[in-house]
Structure formats: C-alpha cells, structure tokens
C-alpha positions as CSV (number, residue, x, y, z in Angstrom):
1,X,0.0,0.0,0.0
2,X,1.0,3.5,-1.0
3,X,2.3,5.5,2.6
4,X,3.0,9.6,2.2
5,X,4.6,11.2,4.9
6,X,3.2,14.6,5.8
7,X,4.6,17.2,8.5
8,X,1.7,19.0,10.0
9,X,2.0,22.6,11.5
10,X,-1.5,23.9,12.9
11,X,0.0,26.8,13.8
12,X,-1.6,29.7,15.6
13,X,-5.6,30.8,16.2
14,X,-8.0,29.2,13.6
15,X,-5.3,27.1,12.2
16,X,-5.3,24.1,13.8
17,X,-8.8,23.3,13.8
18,X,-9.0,23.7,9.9
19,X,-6.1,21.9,9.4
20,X,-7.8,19.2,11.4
21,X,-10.9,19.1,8.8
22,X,-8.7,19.2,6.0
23,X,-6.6,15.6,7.6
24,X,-10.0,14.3,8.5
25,X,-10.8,14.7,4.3
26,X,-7.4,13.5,3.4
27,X,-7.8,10.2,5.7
28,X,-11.1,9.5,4.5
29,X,-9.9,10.2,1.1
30,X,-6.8,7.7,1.9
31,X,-9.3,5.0,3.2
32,X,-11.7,5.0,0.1
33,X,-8.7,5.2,-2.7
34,X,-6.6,2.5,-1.1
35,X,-3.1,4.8,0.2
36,X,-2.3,6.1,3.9
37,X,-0.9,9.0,5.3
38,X,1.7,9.3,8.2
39,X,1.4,12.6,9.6
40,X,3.8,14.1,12.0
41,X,3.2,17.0,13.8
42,X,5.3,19.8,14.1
43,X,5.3,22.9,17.0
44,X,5.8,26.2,15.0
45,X,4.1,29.2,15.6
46,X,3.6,31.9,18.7
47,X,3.4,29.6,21.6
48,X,7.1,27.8,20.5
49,X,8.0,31.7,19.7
50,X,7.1,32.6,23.5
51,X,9.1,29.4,24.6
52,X,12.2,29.6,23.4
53,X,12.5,33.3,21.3
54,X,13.2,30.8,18.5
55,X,10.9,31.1,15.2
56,X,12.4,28.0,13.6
57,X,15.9,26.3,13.8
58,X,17.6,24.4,11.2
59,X,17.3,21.2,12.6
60,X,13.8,21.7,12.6
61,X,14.2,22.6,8.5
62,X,16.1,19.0,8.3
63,X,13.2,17.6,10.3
64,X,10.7,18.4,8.0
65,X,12.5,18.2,4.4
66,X,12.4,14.4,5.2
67,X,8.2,14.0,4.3
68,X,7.0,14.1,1.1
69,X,4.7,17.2,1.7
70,X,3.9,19.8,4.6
71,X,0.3,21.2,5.6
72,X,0.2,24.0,7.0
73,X,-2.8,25.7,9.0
74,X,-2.0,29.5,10.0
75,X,1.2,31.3,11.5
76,X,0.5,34.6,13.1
77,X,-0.4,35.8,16.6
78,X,-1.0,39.5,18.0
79,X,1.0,38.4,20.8
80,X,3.9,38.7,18.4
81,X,5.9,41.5,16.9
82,X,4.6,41.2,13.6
83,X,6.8,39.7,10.9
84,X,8.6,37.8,12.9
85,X,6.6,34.8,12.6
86,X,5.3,35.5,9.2
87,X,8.8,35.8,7.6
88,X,10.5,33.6,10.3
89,X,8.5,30.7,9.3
90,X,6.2,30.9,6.2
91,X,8.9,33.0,4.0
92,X,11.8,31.2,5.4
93,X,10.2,27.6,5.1
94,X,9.6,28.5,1.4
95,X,13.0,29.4,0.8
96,X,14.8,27.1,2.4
97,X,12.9,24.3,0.5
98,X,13.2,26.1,-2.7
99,X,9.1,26.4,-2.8
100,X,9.6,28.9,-5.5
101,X,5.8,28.5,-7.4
102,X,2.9,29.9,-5.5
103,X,-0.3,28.3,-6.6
104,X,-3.9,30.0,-6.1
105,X,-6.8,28.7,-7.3
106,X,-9.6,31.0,-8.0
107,X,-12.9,28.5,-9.0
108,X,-16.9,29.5,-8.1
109,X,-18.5,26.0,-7.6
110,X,-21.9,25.5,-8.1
111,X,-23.8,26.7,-5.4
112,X,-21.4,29.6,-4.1
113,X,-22.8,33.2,-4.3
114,X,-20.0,35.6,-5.9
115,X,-20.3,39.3,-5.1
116,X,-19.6,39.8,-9.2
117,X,-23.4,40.0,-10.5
118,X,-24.5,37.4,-12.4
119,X,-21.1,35.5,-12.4
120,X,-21.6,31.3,-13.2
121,X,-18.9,28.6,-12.5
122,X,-18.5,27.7,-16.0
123,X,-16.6,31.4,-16.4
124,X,-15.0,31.4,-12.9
125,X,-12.3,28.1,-13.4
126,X,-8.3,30.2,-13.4
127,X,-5.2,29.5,-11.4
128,X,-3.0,32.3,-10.9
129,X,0.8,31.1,-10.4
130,X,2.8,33.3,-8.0
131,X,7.0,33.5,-8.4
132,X,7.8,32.9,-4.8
133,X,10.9,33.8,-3.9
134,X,11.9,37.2,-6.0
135,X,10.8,40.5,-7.2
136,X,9.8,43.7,-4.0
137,X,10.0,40.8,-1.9
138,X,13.0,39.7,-1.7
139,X,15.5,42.6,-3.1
140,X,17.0,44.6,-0.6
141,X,16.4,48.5,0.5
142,X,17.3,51.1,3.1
143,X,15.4,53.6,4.8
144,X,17.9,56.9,5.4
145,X,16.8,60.3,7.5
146,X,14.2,58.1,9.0
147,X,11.8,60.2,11.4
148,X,12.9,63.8,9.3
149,X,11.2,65.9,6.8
150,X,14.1,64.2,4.1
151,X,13.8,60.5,4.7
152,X,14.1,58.5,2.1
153,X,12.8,55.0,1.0
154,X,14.7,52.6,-1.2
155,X,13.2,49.0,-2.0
156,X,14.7,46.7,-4.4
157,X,13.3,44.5,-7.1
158,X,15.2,41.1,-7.8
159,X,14.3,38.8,-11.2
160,X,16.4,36.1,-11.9
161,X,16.2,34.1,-15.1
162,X,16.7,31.2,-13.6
163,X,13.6,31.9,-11.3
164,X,11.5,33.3,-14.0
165,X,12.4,30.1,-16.2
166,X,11.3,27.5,-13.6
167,X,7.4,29.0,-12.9
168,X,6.8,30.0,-16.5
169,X,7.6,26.1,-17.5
170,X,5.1,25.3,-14.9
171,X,2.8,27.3,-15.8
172,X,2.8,26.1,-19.5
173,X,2.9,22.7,-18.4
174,X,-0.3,23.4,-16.1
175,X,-1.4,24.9,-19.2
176,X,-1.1,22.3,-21.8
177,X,-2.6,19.5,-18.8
178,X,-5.9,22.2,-18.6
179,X,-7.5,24.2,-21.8
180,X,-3.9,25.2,-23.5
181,X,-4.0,29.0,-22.5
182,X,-1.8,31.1,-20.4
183,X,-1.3,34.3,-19.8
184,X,1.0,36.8,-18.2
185,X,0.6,39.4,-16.3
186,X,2.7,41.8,-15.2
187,X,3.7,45.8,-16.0
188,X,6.0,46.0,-18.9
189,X,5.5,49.6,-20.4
190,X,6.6,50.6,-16.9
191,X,8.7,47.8,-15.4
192,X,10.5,47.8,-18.7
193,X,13.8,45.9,-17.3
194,X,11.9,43.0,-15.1
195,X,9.1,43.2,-18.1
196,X,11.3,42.3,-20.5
197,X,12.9,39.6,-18.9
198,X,9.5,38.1,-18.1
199,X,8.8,38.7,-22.1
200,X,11.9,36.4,-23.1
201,X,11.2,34.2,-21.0
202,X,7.9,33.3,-21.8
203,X,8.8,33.2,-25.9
204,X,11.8,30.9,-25.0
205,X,9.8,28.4,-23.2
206,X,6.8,29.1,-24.8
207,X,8.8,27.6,-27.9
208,X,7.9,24.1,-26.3
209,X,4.6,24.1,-25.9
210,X,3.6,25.4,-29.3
211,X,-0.8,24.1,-28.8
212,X,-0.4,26.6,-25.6
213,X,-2.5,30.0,-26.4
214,X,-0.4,33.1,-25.2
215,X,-1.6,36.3,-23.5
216,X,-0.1,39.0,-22.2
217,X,-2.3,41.7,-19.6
218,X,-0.8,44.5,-17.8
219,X,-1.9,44.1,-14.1
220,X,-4.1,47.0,-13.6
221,X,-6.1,45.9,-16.6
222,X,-6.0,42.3,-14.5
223,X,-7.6,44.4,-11.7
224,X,-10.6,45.0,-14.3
225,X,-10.7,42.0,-16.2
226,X,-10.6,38.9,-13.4
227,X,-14.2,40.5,-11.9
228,X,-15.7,41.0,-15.3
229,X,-14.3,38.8,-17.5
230,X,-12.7,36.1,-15.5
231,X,-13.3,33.5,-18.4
232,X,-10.7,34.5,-20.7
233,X,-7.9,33.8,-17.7
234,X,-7.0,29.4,-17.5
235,X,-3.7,29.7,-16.3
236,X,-2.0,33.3,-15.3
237,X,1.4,33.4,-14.5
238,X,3.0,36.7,-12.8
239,X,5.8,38.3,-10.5
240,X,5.8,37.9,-6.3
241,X,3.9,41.1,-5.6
242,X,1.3,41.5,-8.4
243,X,0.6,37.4,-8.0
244,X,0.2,38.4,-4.1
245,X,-2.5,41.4,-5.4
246,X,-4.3,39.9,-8.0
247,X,-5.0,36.5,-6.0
248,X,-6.5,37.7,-3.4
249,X,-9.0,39.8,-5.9
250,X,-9.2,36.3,-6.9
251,X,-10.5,34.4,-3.9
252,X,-12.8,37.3,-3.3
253,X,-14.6,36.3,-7.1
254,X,-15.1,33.2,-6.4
255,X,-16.1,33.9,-2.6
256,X,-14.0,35.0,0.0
257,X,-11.1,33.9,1.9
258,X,-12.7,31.1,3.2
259,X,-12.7,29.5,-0.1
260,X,-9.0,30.3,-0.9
261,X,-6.5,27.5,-1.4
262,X,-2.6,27.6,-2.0
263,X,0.2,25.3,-2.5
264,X,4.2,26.6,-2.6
265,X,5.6,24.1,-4.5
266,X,9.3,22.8,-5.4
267,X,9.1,21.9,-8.7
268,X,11.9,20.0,-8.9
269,X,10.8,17.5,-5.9
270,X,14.1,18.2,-4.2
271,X,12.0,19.3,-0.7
272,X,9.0,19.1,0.3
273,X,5.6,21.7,-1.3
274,X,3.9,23.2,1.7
275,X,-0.1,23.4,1.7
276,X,-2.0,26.2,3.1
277,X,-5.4,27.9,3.3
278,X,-4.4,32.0,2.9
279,X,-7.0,33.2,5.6
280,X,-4.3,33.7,8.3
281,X,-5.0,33.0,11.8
282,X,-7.8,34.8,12.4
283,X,-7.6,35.2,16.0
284,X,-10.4,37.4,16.5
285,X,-12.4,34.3,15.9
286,X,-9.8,31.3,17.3
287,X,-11.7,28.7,19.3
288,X,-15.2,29.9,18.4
289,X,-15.6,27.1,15.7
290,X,-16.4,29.9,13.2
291,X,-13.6,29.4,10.5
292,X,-15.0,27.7,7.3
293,X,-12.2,24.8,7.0
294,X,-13.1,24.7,3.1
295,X,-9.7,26.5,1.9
296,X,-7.8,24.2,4.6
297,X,-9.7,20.9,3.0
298,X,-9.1,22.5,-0.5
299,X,-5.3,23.2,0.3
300,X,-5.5,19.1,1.8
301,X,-6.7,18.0,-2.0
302,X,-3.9,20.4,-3.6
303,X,-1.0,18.0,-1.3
304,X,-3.0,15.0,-2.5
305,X,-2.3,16.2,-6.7
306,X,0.6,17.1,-5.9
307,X,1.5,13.4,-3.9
308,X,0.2,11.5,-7.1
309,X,-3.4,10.9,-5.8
310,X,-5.7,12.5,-8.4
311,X,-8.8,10.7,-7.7
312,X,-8.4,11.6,-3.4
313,X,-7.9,14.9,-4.8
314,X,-11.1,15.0,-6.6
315,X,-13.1,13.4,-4.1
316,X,-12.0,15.9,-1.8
317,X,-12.3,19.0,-3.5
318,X,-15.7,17.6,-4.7
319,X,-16.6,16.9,-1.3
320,X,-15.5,20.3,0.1
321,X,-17.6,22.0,-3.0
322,X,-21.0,20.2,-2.3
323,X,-20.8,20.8,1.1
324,X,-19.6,24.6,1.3
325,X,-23.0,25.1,-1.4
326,X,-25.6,24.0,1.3
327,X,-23.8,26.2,4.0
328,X,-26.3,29.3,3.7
329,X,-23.3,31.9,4.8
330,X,-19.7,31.1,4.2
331,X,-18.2,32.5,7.6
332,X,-19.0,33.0,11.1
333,X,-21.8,32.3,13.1
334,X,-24.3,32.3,9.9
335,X,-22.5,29.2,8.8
336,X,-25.1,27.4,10.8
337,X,-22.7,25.0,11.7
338,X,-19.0,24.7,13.8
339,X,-15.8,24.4,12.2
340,X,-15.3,21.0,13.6
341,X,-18.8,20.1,12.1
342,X,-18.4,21.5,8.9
343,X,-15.2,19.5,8.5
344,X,-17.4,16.2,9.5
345,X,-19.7,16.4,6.5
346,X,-17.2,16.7,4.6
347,X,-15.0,14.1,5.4
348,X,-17.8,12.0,5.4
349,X,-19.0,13.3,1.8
350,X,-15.6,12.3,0.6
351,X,-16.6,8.5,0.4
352,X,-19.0,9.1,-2.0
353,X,-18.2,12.2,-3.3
354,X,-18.7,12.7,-7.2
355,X,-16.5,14.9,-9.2
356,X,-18.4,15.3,-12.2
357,X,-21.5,16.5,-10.2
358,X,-19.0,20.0,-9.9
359,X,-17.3,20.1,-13.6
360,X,-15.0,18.1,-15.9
361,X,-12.8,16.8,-13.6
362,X,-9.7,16.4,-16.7
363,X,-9.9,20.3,-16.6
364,X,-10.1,20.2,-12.7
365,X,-6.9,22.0,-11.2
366,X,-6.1,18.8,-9.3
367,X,-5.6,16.4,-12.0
368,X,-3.4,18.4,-14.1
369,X,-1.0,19.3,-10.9
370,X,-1.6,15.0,-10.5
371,X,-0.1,15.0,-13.9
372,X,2.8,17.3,-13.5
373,X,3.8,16.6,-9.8
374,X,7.3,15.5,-9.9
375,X,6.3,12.4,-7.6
376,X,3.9,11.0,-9.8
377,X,6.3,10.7,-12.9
C-alpha cells in the first residue's frame, strides 16, 4: 500500500482546527482510494516563539525536508511582533525548500454566491501562479533620514532568469494539462527591465509548448478583467507582488477567503511543497468554531495532486464543494454550523463524493497538478 509522509504545523488561532478538517478529508480520502498517510506533527508558531525566542531552527528545516509534503494551517499571533513569525516561518520555510511557485486557485463551484453580478462557474475556473521567492519581496532597500522631513525609502526589485524560467515552465505545463492557455501578467510599459525579462522568458519556453494559447495583460487591466471577464484567464502566471494582489481579488470572485486554497511548490521534488489555506489565523475568531475549513480541506486536496493521488484529490475537492453550497453563509456564526462540524460532512462526503457532479474533472486544477507533480512521474 502507498504511505506519504506529511509534516503537520496547525499553527496559531484558527489554524489548527481547519487543518484538522482538512486531515480528516485527506484520511477519508486515503481509506476510500486504497493509500495512507503518516502525519507528524510539528510545533511552530507563537506559543514555541514565547518558549524559546526561536521562530524556527535548522534542525527543525532537516526535520521536515524528510516528508513528502507539509500542511500548514496558519502562522500569526498578535502576541507577536509582527513579521517575525510570518517571515521567520512561512517566507523562510519556502526558501529554504526552494518552494519557489505559489499556486492559487480562483474557482466559483456551483452553489457559491460571488459578489460579481450574475457571475456562473462555467466562467469562474483560473489559477494564478505566484514566483515565490523574488521581485519587491526579496531585493534589498534602506530607509535613510528616517523620522525627518528628508527620509528616504529605497526598495529593491530582484528577477532572476533562472527563477523566472522554472514557474513559467510550470505554468505552461499546467497549461497544456488544462484548456492550452496562459497568460502573463505583469507591468511591462513601466517595469521595462523585469518586463522584459518576463517577455523572453515566456517566448523561450513558450517555444515548447507550441498548442499553448499566449496572452499578455498589464496588471491593472487584470484588476478589471478577473471580476468581469474572469473567463478569458486558464492559467496566469505573474511576479511575487502583483501574484500576491491579484490573488487575493481572486479568492474574493469566487467567494471570500474562506474559499481560498494555496500550494508553494518545489518543482523539482528536491524538498517538500507546503499546503495552506491563505486566511491567516484569524484570532479574533480562534476557538469559536467559526472558521470555514473549506480553503484548509481545498489546500488538503492540492497535497493529495501534488503526492500523485488525483482521484483523493477529486473526491476531496468535490466533497469540500457540495458541502460549502448547502452552507447558507460562508463564515462565522451564519455558517449554521461549527468548524469541527463543517469539516465532519465533509470528510464524510468524501466517500462518495462525485467529481463530475462540480465540472470536468480532466480540466479540474487537481488532475493536471496530479499530472505534472514530480512524484507521480
């Protein structure tokens, strides 16, 4: 029988009860496709922080680039400076495994409301691809005269080839395993330098998948198009900071936050991916079983793709979709049911969950990251 090894971080407020829906899906998901999973868990977050002044060690980095994946639930406490978790943890575990490919989905599934008037699941289906380790984010800066009437702010932008090279041949290859289109997205008229660069890069290894469709949109026409005309996006590919924009304009489209999935993969397999809901940690809400565990359970089916197991990643996602529609609100209270709850129907779903009853399940987002992973080659 099939074993994966996943590390498990909870994390801080809401985290570790969505993570536990989504583990619930996975297992049930295991037990009806015939694979297990051994989960270890792993202490990060602000009560380790308050323990030892330590946001993660190296030996904790070895610890976890021995599993195959890494789910993560939510980093981030008030009880922190912060950043210091955030980047101590999330940024540095994505560097350190080379996790350079951020991966949002942004689907409506039948059933979910969208704010956008009007706006059906058979125009909502996209995945915008994030580079995860360059651009604003990571060049250097300085701040100079801080606190006087002349202070002055310098921030870096980094692009690397190399970098650039590895997501856009993901992106086409996500691209020719969905509807053959892809488009980026970025601010070349003004960014002419990092534009450019993204420009070659996409013509040289666009030259390999010649039955891809090419598009290019400047980001602030994104900002127009993804709410009105989110059909003519499959597969978007763009820099660290306008991926970080434009995705979260995404998850609100298709529903909110509580709907928004993410993987941060290494393409190569050389470390682990890393799995995660974006909502944060929500501690304004931890422990009042108000979190919808639908992104955590969506992130779940993502590590499932990406492990090989397309049909646990369908059931799953399918699971997490028919459920989530019969909720009448999507957060809080409304919900009408608990976090814990919420996760039990759908875990329970999962062994008989249908993915056709949602869409095509060939142009689904999980079987064509099944079909790329690294793992299943």
């Amino acid at each position: 029988m099939r074993t994966h090894s996943v590390a498990v971080i909870g994390g801080d407020g809401i985290g570790p009860d969505v993570t536990a829906a989504a583990l619930a899906a996975m297992r049930a998901a295991a037990d009806r496709f015939g694979f297990t999973l051994s989960t270890t868990d792993f202490d990060l977050g602000a009560a380790r922080y308050h323990r030892t002044g330590v946001a993660l060690d190296d030996g904790t980095v070895a610890a976890l680039r021995r599993h195959d994946a890494i789910l993560l639930g939510a980093i981030g406490d008030p009880s922190v400076t912060p950043g210091i978790l955030e980047r101590g943890v999330v940024l540095a575990l994505r560097v350190a495994l080379a996790q350079s490919v951020n991966v949002r989905p942004v689907r409506l599934y039948p059933g979910v409301q969208s704010p956008i008037r009007d706006l059906t699941p058979g125009r909502c289906d996209m995945v915008i691809l994030r580079e995860n380790t360059e651009g604003l984010y990571a060049g250097g800066g300085a701040l100079v005269h801080q606190g006087s009437a002349n202070a002055v702010a310098l921030q870096q932008s980094v692009t690397t080839a190399a970098a650039t090279r590895e997501i856009v041949d993901v992106a086409f290859r996500l691209a020719a395993a969905r509807r053959g289109r892809l488009a980026l997205c970025h601010k070349s008229n003004v960014l002419t330098y990092a534009g450019r660069l993204w420009d070659e890069v996409v013509e040289e290894v666009g030259a390999r998948y010649p039955g891809v469709q090419r598009d290019y949109v400047h980001v602030d026409a994104m900002c127009q198009h993804l709410p009105l005309s989110p059909e003519r996006f499959d597969v978007v590919v763009t820099d660290n900071l306008f991926g970080d924009i434009i995705s979260d304009l995404g998850a609100t489209v298709q529903g909110g936050l509580g709907l928004a999935a993410s993987a941060n993969l290494n393409p190569t397999g050389s470390a682990p991916s890393m799995f995660e809901p974006v909502h944060g940690s929500a501690p304004d809400i931890a422990g009042r079983g108000w979190a919808n565990p639908v992104a955590a359970v969506l992130s779940g089916a993502l590590c499932l793709a990406a492990l090989g197991e397309r049909d646990a990643a369908l059931a799953c996602e399918a699971a997490a979709a028919t459920v989530v529609a019969e909720l009448p609100a999507l957060s809080g209270a409304a919900m009408g049911a608990s976090t814990a709850e919420v996760g039990e129907r759908i875990a329970a779903r999962v062994a008989t969950a249908d993915p056709t009853t949602i869409g095509d399940p060939a142009t689904s987002l999980m079987s064509a990251m099944a079909a790329i992973t690294p793992t299943a080659a």
